[in-house]
Backbone as numpy.savetxt, mean C-alpha at the origin, in Angstrom:
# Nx Ny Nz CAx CAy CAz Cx Cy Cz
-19.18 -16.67 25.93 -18.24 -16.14 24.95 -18.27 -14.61 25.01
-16.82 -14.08 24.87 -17.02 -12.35 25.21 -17.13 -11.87 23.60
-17.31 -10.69 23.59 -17.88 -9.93 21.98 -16.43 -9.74 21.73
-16.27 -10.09 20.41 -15.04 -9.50 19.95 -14.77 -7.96 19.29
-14.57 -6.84 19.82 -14.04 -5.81 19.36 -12.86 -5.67 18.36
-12.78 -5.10 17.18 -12.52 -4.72 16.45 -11.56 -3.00 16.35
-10.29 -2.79 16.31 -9.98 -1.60 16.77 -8.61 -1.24 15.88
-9.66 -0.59 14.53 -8.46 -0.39 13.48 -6.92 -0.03 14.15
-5.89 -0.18 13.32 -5.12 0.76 13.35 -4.11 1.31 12.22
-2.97 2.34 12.70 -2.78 2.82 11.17 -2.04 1.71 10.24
-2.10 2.01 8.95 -2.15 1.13 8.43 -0.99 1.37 7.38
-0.47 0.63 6.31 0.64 1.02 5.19 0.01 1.08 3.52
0.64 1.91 2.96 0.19 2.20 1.75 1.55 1.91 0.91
1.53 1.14 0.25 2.65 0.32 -0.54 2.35 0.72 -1.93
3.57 1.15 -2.93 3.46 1.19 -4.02 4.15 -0.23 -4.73
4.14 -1.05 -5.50 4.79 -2.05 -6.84 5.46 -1.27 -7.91
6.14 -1.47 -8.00 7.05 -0.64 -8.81 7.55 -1.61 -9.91
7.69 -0.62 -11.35 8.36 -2.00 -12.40 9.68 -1.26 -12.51
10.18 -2.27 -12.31 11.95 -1.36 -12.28 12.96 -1.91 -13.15
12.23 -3.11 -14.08 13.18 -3.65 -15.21 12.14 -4.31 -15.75
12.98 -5.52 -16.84 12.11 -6.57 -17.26 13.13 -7.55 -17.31
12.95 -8.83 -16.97 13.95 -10.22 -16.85 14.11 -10.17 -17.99
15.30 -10.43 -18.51 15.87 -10.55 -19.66 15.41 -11.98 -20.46
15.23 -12.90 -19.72 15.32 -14.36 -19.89 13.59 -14.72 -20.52
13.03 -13.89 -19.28 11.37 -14.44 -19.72 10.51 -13.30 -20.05
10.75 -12.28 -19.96 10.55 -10.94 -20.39 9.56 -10.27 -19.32
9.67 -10.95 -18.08 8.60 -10.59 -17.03 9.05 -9.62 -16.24
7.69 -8.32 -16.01 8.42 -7.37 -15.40 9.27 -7.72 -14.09
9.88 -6.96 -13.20 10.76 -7.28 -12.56 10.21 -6.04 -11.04
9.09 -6.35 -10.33 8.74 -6.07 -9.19 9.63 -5.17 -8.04
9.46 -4.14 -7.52 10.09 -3.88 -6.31 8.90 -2.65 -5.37
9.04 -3.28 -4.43 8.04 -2.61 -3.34 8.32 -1.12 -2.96
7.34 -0.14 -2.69 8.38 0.96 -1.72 7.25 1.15 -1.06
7.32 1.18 0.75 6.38 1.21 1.51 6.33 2.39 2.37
5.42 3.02 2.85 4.67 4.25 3.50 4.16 3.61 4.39
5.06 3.68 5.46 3.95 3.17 7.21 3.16 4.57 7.37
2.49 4.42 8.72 1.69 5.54 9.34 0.98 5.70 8.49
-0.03 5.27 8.04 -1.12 6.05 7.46 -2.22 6.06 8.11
-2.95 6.79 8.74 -4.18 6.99 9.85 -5.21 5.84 9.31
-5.59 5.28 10.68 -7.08 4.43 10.17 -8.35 5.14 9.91
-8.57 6.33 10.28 -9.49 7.15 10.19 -9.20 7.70 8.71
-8.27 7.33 7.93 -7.71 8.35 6.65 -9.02 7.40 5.55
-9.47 8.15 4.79 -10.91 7.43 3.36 -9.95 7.17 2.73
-9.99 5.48 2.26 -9.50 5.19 0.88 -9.09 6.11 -0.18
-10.49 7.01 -0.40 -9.71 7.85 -1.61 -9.05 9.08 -1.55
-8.62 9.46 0.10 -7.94 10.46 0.04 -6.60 9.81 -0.13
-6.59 8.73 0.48 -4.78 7.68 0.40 -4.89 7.47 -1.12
-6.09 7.06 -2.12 -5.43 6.88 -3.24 -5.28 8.26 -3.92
-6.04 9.39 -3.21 -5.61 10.97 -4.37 -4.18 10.93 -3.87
-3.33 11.02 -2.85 -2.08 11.27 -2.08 -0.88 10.01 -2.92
-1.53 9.10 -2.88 -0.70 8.06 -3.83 -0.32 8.56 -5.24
-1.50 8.53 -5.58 -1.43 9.12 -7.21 -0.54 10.67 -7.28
-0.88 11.04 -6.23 0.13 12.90 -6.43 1.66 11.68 -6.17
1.72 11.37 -5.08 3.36 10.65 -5.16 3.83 9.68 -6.19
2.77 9.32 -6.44 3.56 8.39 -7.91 4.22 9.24 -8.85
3.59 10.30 -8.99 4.60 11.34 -9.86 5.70 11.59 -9.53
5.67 11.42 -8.24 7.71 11.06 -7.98 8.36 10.87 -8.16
7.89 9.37 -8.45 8.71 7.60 -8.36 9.79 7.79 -9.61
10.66 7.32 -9.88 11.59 7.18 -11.10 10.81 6.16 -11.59
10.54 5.42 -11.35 9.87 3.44 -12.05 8.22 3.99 -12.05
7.83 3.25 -13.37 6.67 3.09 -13.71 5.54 2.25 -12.32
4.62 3.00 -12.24 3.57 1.90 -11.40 3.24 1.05 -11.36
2.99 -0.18 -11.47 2.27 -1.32 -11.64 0.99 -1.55 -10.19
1.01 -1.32 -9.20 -0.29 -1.07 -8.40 0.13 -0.98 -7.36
-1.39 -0.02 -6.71 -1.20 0.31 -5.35 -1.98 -0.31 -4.33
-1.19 -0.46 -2.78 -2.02 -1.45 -2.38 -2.20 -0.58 -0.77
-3.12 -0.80 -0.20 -3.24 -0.26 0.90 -3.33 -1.64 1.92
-2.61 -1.70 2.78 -2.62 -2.73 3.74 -3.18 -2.28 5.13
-4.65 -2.85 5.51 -4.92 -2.03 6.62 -5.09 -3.16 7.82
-4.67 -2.32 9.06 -3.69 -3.30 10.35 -5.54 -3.43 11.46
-5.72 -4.16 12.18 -6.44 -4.21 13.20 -6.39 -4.91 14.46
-6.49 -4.36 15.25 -6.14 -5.16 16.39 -7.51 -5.67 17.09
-7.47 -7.40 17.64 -9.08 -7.59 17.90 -8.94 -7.79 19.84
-10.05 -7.55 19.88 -10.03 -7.30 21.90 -11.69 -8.08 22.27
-11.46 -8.01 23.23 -12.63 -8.90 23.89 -12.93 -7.07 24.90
């Protein structure tokens, strides 16, 4: 059996956004906005200080941030 290597890569930093509330059931009402390219070498908490400065952006309230990180595996 060969060793499996492990070989981050960059990854996406996604915000959830509340952008209404259903009228019917009163549940917020979800919408994504996504940030490709984010370096695999980048620390969690510099992507979440950089998130948090851009959430001050957003028109819609936050509901959470998610970092999705990509890897590719090799023998």
């Amino acid at each position: 059996m060969a060793t499996v290597v492990t070989v981050p890569r960059d990854s996406s930093l996604q915000f959830r956004l509340v952008v209404g509330t259903n009228p019917e059931t009163g549940a917020p009402i979800i919408q994504s906005k996504t940030f490709t390219r984010v370096k695999a070498a980048a620390l969690d908490q510099n992507v979440y200080d950089v998130a948090t400065a851009l959430n001050g952006l957003q028109k819609y309230p936050l509901s959470e941030i998610r970092l999705e990180k990509e890897s590719q595996l090799t023998e």
